[in-house]
Residue, then its C-alpha position, 0 to 999 in steps of 0.5 A: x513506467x518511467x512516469x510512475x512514482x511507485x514504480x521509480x520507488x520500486x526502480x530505486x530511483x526515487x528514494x523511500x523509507x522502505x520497511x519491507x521487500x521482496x520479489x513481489x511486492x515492497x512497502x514503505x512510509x507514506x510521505x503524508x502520512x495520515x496516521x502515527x503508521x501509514x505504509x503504503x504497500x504495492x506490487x513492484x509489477x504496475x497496475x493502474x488500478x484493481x480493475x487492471x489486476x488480471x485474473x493470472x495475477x490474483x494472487x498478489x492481492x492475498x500476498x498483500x493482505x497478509x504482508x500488511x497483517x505482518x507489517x502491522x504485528x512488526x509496527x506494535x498496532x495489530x491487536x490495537x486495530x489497523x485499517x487498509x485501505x484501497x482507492x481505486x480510480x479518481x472518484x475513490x481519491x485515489x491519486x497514484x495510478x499504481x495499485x497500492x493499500x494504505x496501512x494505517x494504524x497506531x490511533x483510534x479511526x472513525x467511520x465513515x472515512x470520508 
């Protein structure tokens, strides 16, 4: 999706701070971050949204989950707390229409978020 941000990030066409890569999935710094550690974390496959995952691919949504809990254990803040978060469509704030989770962490958060 040439008019993708992430995916030109995935493409390496747009540079980032990336912290972590596989075949799968890559990670990098948020560019405004909203917390001492905010990596967003996305499928190098584009879906708009969680509603666009198919069933087939189901399982890319675990990889994250525990990609994000080993991001968290390398950044210093898993047994202080994370949050990860997930937008989906514009009434949630999501902004970039390709799945990705905020990891954020590294201060005390509230609730409710917003």
């Amino acid at each position: 999706m040439d008019d993708c941000i992430f995916c030109q990030i995935v493409a390496k066409k747009i540079p980032a701070r990336i912290v972590y890569e596989d075949d799968d999935l890559i990670a990098f710094e948020d560019i405004k971050p909203q917390a001492p550690v905010h990596i967003l974390i996305i499928p190098r496959e584009h879906f708009p949204s969680l509603n666009e995952v198919p069933e087939e691919r189901k399982s890319i949504l675990g990889k994250i989950l525990l990609i994000a809990r080993e991001i968290a254990r390398e950044k210093d803040i898993a047994l202080s707390g994370y949050r990860i978060v997930l937008n989906t469509a514009r009434d949630s704030g999501q902004e970039v229409f390709h799945l990705h989770f905020h990891l954020l962490g590294g201060r005390r958060m509230s609730w409710p978020p917003g």
